[in-house]
C-alpha positions as CSV (number, residue, x, y, z in Angstrom):
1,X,0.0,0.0,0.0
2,X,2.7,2.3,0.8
3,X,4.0,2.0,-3.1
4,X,0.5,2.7,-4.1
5,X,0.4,5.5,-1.9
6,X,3.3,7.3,-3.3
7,X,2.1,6.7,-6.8
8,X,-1.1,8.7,-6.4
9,X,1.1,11.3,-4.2
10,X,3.1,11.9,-7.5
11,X,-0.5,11.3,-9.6
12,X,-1.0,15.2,-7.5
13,X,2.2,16.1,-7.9
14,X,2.0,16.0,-11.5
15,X,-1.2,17.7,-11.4
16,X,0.1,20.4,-9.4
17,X,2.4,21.0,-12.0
18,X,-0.2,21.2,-14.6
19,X,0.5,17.8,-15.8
20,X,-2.0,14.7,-16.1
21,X,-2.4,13.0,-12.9
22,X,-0.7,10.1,-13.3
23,X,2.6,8.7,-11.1
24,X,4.8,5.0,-11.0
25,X,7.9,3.8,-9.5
26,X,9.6,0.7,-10.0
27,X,10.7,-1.5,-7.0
28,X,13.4,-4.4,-7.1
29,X,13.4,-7.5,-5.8
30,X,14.1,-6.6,-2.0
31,X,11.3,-4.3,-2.1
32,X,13.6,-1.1,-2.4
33,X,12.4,1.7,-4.6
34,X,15.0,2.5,-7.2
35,X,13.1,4.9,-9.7
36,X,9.9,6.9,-9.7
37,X,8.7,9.2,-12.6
38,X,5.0,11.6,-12.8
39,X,3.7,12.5,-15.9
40,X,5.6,15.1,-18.0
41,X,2.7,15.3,-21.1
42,X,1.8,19.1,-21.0
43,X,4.6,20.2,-22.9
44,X,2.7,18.2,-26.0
45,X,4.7,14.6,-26.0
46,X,2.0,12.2,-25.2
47,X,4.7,9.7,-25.2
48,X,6.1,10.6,-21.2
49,X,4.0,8.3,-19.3
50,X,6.2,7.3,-16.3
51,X,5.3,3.7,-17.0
52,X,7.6,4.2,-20.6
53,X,10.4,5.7,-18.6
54,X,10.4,3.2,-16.0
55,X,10.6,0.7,-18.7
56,X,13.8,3.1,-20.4
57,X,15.8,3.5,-17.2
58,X,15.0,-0.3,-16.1
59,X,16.5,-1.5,-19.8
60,X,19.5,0.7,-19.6
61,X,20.4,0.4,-15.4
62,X,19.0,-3.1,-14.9
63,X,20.2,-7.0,-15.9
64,X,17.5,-9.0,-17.4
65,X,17.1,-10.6,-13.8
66,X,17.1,-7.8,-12.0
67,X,14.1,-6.2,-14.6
68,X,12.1,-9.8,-14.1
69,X,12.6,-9.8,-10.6
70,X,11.3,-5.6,-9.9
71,X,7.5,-4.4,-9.6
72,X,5.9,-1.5,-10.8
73,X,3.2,0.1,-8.8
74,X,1.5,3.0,-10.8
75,X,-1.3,4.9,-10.0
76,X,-3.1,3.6,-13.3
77,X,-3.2,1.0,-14.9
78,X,-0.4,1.2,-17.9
79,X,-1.7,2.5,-21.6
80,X,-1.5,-0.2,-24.3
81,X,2.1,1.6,-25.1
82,X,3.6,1.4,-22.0
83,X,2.2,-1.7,-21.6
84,X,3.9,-3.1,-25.0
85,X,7.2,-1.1,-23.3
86,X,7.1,-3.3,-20.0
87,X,6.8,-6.6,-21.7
88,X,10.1,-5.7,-24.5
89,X,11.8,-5.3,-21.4
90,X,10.9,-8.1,-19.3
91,X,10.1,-6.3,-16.4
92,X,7.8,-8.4,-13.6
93,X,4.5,-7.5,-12.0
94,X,2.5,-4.2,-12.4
95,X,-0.4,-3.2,-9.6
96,X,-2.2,0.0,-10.2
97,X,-4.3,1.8,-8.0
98,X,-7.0,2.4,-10.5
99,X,-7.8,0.4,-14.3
100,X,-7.9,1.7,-17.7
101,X,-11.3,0.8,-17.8
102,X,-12.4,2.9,-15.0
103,X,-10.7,6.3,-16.2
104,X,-12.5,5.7,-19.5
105,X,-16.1,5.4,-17.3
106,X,-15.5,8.6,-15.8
107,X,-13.9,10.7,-19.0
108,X,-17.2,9.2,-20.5
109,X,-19.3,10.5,-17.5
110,X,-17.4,13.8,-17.8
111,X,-17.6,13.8,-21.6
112,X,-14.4,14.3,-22.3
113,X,-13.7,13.7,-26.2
114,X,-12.1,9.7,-26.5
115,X,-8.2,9.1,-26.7
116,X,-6.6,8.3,-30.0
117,X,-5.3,5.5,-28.5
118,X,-7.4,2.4,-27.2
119,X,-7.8,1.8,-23.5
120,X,-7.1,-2.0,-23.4
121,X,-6.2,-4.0,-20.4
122,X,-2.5,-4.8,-19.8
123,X,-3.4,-8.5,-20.3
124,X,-4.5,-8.0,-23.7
125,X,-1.2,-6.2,-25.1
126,X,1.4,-8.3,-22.3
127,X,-0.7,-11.6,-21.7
128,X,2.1,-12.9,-19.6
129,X,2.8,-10.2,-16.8
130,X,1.3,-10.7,-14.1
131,X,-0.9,-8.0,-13.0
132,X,-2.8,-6.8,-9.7
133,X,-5.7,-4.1,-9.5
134,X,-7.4,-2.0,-9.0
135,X,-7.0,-1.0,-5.3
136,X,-10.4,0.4,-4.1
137,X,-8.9,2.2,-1.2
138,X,-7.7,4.8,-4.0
139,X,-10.3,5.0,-6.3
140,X,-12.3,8.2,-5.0
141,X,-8.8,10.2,-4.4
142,X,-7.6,9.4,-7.7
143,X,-11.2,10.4,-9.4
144,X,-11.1,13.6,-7.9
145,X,-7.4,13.9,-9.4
146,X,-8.5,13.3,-13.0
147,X,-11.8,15.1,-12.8
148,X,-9.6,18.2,-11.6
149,X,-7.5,17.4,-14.8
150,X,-10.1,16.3,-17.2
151,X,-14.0,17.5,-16.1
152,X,-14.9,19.7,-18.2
153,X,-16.5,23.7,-16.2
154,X,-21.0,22.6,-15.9
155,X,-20.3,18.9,-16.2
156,X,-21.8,17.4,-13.3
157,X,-21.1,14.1,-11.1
């Protein structure tokens, strides 16, 4: 839980910095957190998810063993391309606090125009990384993080 927790605590951090809420960090083997990364889209690269960084600094600072071994804990569940990212690289388990398919509910409730890019379950792009979540315990806390980001001014709950 404490992993999770600092997730969603970089989820706001990257909101406060006018970023998408969204926040990982990679773990090894002994449970010691070696990386974390936000989200750093607002400057117009849709591409820095902290899931794909993780996966870049694992690849280039980590043995094959070492990447298998290590857990990422995100505050979402990982995109199809970060997804794709964490399988090339053979890193182990994900657990997110919240799933893909729950931020598309509420950017549907909020009417928030789609994403060019298919919300699919981590399974369905990595079918052999094993996978854990959602977490309940975060779901209200990270809603009201991505309807801060995303809700649109009149829309209501």
């Amino acid at each position: 839980m404490k992993h999770l927790r600092r997730c969603v605590d970089l989820a706001s951090e990257a909101l406060d910095d006018g970023d998408e809420p969204f926040g990982s960090i990679l773990v090894d083997g002994t449970g010691k957190v070696i990386f974390e990364d936000r989200n750093r889209v607002k400057g117009g690269d849709h591409t820095r998810h902290p899931e794909l960084t993780i996966a870049l600094w694992a690849v280039a600072n980590m043995s094959p063993v070492a990447r298998a071994e290590a857990t990422v804990y995100t505050s979402g569940e990982h995109c199809p391309m970060c997804a794709a990212a964490h399988a090339w690289v053979g890193l182990g388990r994900i657990v997110y606090a919240v799933s893909g398919a729950q931020l598309t509910e509420w950017l549907t409730e909020w009417e928030v125009p789609p994403s060019p890019v298919a919300s699919l379950p981590i399974n369905a792009v990595a079918p052999d990384v094993l996978v854990e979540g959602p977490v309940r315990i975060f779901e209200d806390e990270m809603k009201s993080l991505h309807a801060t980001c995303f809700k649109p001014r009149g829309v209501a709950e």
